[in-house]
C-alpha positions as CSV (number, residue, x, y, z in Angstrom):
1,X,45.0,-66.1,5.4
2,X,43.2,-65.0,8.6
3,X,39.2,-63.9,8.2
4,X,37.2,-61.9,10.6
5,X,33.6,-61.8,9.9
6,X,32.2,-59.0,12.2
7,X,28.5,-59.5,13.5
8,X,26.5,-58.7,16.0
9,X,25.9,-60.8,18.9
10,X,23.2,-63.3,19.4
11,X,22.1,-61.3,22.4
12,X,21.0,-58.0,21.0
13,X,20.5,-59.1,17.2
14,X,19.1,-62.5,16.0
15,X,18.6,-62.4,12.4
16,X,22.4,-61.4,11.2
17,X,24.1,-63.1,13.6
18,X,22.3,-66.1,13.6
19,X,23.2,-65.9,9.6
20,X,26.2,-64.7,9.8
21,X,27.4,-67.7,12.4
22,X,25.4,-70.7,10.1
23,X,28.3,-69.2,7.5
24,X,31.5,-68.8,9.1
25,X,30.6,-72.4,10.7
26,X,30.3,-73.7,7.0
27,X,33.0,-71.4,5.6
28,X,35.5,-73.0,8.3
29,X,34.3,-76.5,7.1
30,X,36.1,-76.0,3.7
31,X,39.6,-75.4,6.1
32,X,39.7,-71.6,5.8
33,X,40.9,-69.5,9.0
34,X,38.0,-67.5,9.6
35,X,36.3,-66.7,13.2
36,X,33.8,-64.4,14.0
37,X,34.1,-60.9,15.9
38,X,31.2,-59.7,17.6
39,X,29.5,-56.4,19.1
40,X,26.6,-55.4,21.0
41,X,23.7,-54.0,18.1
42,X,23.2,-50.8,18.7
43,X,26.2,-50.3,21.0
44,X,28.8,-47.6,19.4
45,X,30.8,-48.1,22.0
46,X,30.5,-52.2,21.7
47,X,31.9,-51.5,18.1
48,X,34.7,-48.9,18.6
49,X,36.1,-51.6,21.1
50,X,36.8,-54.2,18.4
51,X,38.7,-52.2,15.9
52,X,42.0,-53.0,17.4
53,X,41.2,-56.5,16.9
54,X,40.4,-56.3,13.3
55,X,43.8,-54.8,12.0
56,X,45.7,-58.2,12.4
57,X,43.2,-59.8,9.8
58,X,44.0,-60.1,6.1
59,X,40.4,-59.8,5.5
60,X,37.6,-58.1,7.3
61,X,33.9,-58.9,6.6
62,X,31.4,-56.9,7.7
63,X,27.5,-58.0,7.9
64,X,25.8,-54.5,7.4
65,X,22.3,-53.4,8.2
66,X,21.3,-49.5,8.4
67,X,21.8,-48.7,11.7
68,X,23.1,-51.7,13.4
69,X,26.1,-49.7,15.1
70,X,23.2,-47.5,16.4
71,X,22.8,-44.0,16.4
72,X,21.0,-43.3,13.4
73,X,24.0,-45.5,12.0
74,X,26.1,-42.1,12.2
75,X,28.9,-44.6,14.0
76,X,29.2,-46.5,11.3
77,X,31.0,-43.9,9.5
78,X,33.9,-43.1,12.0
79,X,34.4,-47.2,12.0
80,X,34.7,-47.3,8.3
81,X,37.0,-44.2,7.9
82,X,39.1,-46.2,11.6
83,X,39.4,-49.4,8.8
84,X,40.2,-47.5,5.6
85,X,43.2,-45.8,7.0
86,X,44.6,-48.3,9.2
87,X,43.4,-51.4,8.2
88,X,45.9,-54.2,7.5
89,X,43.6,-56.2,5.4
90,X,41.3,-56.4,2.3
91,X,37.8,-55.5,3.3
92,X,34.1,-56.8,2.4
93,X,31.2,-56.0,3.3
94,X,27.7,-57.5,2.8
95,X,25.1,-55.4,2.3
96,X,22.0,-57.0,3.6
97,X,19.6,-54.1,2.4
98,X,20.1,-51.6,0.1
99,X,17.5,-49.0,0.0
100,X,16.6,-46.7,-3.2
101,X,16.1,-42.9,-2.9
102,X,12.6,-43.3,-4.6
103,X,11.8,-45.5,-1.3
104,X,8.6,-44.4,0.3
105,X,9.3,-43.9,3.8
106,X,6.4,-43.3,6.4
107,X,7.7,-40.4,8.3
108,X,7.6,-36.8,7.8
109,X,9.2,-35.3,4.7
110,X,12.0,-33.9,7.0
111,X,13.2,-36.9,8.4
112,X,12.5,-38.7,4.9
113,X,14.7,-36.5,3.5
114,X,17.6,-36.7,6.0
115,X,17.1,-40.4,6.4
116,X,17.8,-40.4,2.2
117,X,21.0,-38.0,2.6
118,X,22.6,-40.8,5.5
119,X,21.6,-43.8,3.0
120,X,23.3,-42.3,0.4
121,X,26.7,-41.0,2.4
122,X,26.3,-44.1,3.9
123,X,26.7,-46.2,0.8
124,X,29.1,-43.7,-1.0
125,X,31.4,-44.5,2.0
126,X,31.1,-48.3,2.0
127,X,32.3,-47.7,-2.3
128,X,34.8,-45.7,-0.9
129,X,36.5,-47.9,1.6
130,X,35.1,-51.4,0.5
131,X,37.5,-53.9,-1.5
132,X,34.5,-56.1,-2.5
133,X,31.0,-55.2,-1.5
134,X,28.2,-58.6,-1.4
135,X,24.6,-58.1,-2.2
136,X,22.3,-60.3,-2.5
137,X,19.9,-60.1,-5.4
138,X,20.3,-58.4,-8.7
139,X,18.2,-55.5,-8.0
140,X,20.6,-54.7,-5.2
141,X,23.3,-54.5,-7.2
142,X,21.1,-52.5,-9.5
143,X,20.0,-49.9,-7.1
144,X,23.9,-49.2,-5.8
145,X,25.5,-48.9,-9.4
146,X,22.5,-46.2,-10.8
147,X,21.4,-45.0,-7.7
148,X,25.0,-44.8,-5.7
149,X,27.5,-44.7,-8.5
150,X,29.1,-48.1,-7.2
151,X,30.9,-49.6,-10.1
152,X,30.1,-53.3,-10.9
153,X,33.3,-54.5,-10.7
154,X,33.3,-54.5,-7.2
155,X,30.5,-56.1,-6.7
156,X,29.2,-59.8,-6.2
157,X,25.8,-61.2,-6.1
158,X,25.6,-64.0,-3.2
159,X,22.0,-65.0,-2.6
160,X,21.7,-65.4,1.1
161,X,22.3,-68.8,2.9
162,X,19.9,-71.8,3.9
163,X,20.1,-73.5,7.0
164,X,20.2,-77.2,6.1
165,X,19.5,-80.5,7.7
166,X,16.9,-79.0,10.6
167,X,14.3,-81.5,11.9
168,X,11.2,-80.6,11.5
169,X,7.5,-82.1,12.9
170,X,4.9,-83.3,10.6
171,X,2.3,-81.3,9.2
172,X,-0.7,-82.7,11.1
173,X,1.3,-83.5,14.0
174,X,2.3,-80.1,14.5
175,X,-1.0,-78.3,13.9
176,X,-2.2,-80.9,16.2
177,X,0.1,-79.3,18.7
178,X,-0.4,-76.3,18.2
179,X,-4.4,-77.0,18.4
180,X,-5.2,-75.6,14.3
181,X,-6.9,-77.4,12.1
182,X,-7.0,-76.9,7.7
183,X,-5.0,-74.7,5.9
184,X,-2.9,-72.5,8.1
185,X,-1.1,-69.2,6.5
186,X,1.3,-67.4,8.6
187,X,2.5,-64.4,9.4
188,X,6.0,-64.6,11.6
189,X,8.7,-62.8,13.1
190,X,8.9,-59.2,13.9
191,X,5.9,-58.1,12.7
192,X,6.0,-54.5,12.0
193,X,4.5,-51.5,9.5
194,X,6.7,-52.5,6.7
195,X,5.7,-56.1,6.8
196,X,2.6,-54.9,5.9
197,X,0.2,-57.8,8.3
198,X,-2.7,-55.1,8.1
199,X,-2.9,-55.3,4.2
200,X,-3.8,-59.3,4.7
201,X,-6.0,-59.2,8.5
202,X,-8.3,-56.5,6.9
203,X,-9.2,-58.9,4.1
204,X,-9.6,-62.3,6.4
205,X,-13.1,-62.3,5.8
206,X,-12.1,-63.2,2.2
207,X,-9.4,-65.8,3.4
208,X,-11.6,-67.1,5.4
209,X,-8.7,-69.6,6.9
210,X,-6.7,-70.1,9.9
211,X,-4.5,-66.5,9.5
212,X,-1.8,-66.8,12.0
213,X,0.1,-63.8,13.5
214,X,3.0,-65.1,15.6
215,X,5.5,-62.6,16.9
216,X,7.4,-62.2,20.4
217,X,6.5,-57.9,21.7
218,X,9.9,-58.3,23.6
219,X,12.0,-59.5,20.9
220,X,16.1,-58.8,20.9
221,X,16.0,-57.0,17.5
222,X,13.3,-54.8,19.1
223,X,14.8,-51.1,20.3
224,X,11.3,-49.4,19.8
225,X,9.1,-51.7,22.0
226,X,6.4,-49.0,22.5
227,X,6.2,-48.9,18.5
228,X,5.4,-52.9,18.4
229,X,3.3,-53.0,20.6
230,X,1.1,-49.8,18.8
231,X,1.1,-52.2,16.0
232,X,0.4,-55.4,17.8
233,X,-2.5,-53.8,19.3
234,X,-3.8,-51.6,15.3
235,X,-3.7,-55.5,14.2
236,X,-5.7,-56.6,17.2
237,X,-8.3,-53.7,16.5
238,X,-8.6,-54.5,12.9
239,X,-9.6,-58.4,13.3
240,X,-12.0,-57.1,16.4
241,X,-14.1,-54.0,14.6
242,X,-14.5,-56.4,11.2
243,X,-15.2,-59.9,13.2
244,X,-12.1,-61.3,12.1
245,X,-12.0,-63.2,15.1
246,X,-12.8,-67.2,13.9
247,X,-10.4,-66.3,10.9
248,X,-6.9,-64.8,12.8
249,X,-4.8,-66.0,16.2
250,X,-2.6,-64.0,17.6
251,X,0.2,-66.1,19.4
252,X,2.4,-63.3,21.1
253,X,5.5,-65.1,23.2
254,X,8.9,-65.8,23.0
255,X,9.7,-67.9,20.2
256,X,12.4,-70.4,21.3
257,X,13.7,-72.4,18.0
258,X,12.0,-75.6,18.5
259,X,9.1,-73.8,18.8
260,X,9.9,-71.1,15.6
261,X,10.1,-74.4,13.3
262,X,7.1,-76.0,14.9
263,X,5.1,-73.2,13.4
264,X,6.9,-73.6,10.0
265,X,5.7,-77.3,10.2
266,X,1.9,-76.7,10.5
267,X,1.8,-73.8,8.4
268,X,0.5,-74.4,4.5
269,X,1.6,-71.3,3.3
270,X,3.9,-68.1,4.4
271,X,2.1,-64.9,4.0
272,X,4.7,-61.6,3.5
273,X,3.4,-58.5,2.7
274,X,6.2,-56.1,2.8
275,X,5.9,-52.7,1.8
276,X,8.7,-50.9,0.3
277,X,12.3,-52.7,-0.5
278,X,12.7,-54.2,2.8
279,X,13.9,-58.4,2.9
280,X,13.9,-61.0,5.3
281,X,14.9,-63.8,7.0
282,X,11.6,-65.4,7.5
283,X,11.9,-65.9,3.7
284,X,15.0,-67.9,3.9
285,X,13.7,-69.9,6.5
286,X,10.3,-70.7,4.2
287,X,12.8,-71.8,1.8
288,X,14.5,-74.2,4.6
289,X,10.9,-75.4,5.6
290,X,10.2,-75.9,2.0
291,X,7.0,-73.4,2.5
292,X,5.8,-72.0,-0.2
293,X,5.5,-68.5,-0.3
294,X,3.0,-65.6,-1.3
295,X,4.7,-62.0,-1.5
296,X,3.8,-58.6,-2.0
297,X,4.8,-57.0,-5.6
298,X,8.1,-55.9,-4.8
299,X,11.4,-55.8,-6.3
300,X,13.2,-58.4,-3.8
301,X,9.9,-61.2,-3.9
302,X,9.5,-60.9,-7.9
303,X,13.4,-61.9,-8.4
304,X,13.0,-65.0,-6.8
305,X,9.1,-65.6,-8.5
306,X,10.8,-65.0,-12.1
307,X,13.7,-67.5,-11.4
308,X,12.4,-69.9,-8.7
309,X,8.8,-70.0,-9.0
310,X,8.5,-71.3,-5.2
311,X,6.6,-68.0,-4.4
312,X,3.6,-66.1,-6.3
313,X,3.5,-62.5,-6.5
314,X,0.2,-60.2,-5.3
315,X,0.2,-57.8,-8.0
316,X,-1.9,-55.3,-5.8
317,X,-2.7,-55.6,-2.3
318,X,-6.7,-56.8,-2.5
319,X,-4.7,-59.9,-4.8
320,X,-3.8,-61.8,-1.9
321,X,-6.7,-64.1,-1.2
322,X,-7.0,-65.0,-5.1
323,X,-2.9,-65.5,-4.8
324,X,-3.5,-67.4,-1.5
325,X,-6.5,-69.4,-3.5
326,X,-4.1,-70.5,-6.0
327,X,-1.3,-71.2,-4.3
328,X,-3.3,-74.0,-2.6
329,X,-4.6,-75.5,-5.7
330,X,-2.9,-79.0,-5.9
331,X,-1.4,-78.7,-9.2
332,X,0.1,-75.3,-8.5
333,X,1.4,-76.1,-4.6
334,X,2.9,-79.6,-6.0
335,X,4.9,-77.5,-8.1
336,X,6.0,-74.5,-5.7
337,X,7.6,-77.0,-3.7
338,X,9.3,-78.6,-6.3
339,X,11.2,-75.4,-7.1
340,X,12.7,-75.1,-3.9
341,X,15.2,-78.3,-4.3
342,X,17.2,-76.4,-6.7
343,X,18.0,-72.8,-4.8
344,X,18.8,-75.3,-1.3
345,X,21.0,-77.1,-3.6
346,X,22.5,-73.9,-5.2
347,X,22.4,-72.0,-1.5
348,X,22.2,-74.2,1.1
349,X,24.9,-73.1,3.3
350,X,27.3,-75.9,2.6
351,X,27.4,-74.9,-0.8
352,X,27.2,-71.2,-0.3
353,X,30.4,-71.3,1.9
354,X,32.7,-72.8,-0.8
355,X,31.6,-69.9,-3.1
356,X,33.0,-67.5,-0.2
357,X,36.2,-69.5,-0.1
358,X,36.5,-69.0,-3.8
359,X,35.6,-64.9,-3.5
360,X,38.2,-65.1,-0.3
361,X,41.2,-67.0,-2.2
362,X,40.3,-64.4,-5.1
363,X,41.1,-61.3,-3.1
364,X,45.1,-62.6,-1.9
């Protein structure tokens, strides 16, 4: 049985195929044949190139994001109707996002409602030409049978992976190095509208702790760099006009890895926002760094709060400094990290490949 796993490359895309590589690493661990096929994110061209390579596969798995084959993802559905009629092979696909059609969207009703009509052609065609489609939470599988008309037979619920065994720096030591001092709740990654950093700097004066917004401006999964910067610089006008300033750093730079999990060492807490049904890999890597969490009330954070308990849910927006107040109590933060042994045990990526051999070995 020969497995591609297609994936965009490191290059223009970090969070999939940084994810999707930690897998088919550990998936070829348990002696499967799998090896991953690459394209350049937002490339059409980059794609179309590879569909030759994928018809001598038995299976085909595709990590999916909205418009990762660029183009308003309308290339995605030429590839998908290339594989359906001349594909070889059984094909998956994991559907990092699904997003609902009551999704608020900030854009004008126009383009919300054409974005709505490609999300749903979108996902009618992945049903259509899909063997096995992958979610990962409940909810997602949710939204695609009511929403999509996906029948639940062909779907599976794999929670995403966890990067296991990284060395990380003490607490202190790394606070020390990164010159903070106290409690330290960050805000990481690429830092945009729907991660929602505004809804937490405008209330710093009520946190009154060491709020730290770390993002690189020039990041790879960046196409819109004039957008993130606007935003950068909205955040930077919010901490100036209110005095934020003692309470929030802003550490803008490229974030090498050594340096990404230096910050997860000295934080106390990982702040995330999000608006709208939106998830993310900074989560995951809280989970690796044992970190616990404090999330906006949305579908995707409340899962995990329900069955986990390693994150606490802000109800409404001005709820985040009580949340963040709680969360560092030491009866409640003993016991959020505590709940985050048994998900790395169930998901860690060891584990998590040997549940893809199974779904794999299922499909012959």
């Amino acid at each position: 049985m020969k497995i591609a796993m297609v994936l965009p490359n490191k290059n223009s895309e970090k969070a999939i195929s940084i994810y999707s590589q930690h897998l088919i690493d550990n998936i070829k661990k348990t002696g499967l044949n799998i090896k991953g096929v690459d394209y350049i994110a937002g490339s059409p061209i980059s794609a179309f190139k590879i569909l030759p390579k994928l018809l001598k596969y038995d299976i085909i798995h595709i990590q999916h994001e909205y418009n990762l084959f660029g183009g308003f993802g309308l290339p995605f559905f030429v590839l998908f109707f290339f594989l359906r009629i001349f594909k070889k092979g059984l094909l998956v696909i994991t559907m990092h996002t699904i997003l609902s059609q009551k999704e608020k969207f900030k854009s004008t009703k126009i383009k919300t409602f054409l974005r709505k009509i490609l999300y749903r052609l979108q996902n009618r065609l992945i049903n259509w030409a899909s063997d096995i489609i992958i979610v990962h939470e409940n909810f997602s599988k949710e939204i695609l049978t009511k929403e999509y008309g996906v029948s639940k037979e062909n779907i599976r619920v794999l929670p995403q992976g966890i990067i296991e065994n990284i060395t990380f720096t003490n607490k202190q030591k790394a606070k020390k190095e990164l010159n903070l001092s106290g409690p330290v709740y960050l805000m990481i990654g690429n830092l945009t509208y729907d991660n929602g950093s505004d809804i937490i700097l405008k209330q710093a004066g009520k946190i009154e702790k060491n709020i730290l917004f770390v993002t690189n401006p020039n990041a790879v999964n960046t196409r819109n760099k004039k957008e993130i910067l606007d935003w950068i610089n909205f955040n930077k006008t919010i901490v100036k006009k209110n005095n934020f300033q003692k309470f929030v750093r802003f550490d803008l730079k490229e974030i090498p890895d050594t340096l990404w999990w230096k910050y997860f060492s000295a934080a106390d807490l990982i702040l995330l926002p999000y608006r709208g049904g939106i998830r993310s890999g900074i989560f995951s890597d809280a989970i690796a760094a044992k970190k616990p969490m404090i999330g906006s009330n949305i579908n995707f954070f409340r899962e995990y709060a329900k069955k986990y308990g390693f994150i606490r849910i802000a109800k409404k927006e001005e709820d985040f400094p009580k949340e963040i107040n709680e969360a560092m109590k030491i009866s409640n933060y003993k016991k959020m990290r505590s709940a985050f042994e048994r998900y790395i045990k169930e998901y860690g990526f060891s584990s998590l490949a040997r549940k893809y051999k199974k779904l794999y070995s299922s499909l012959k």
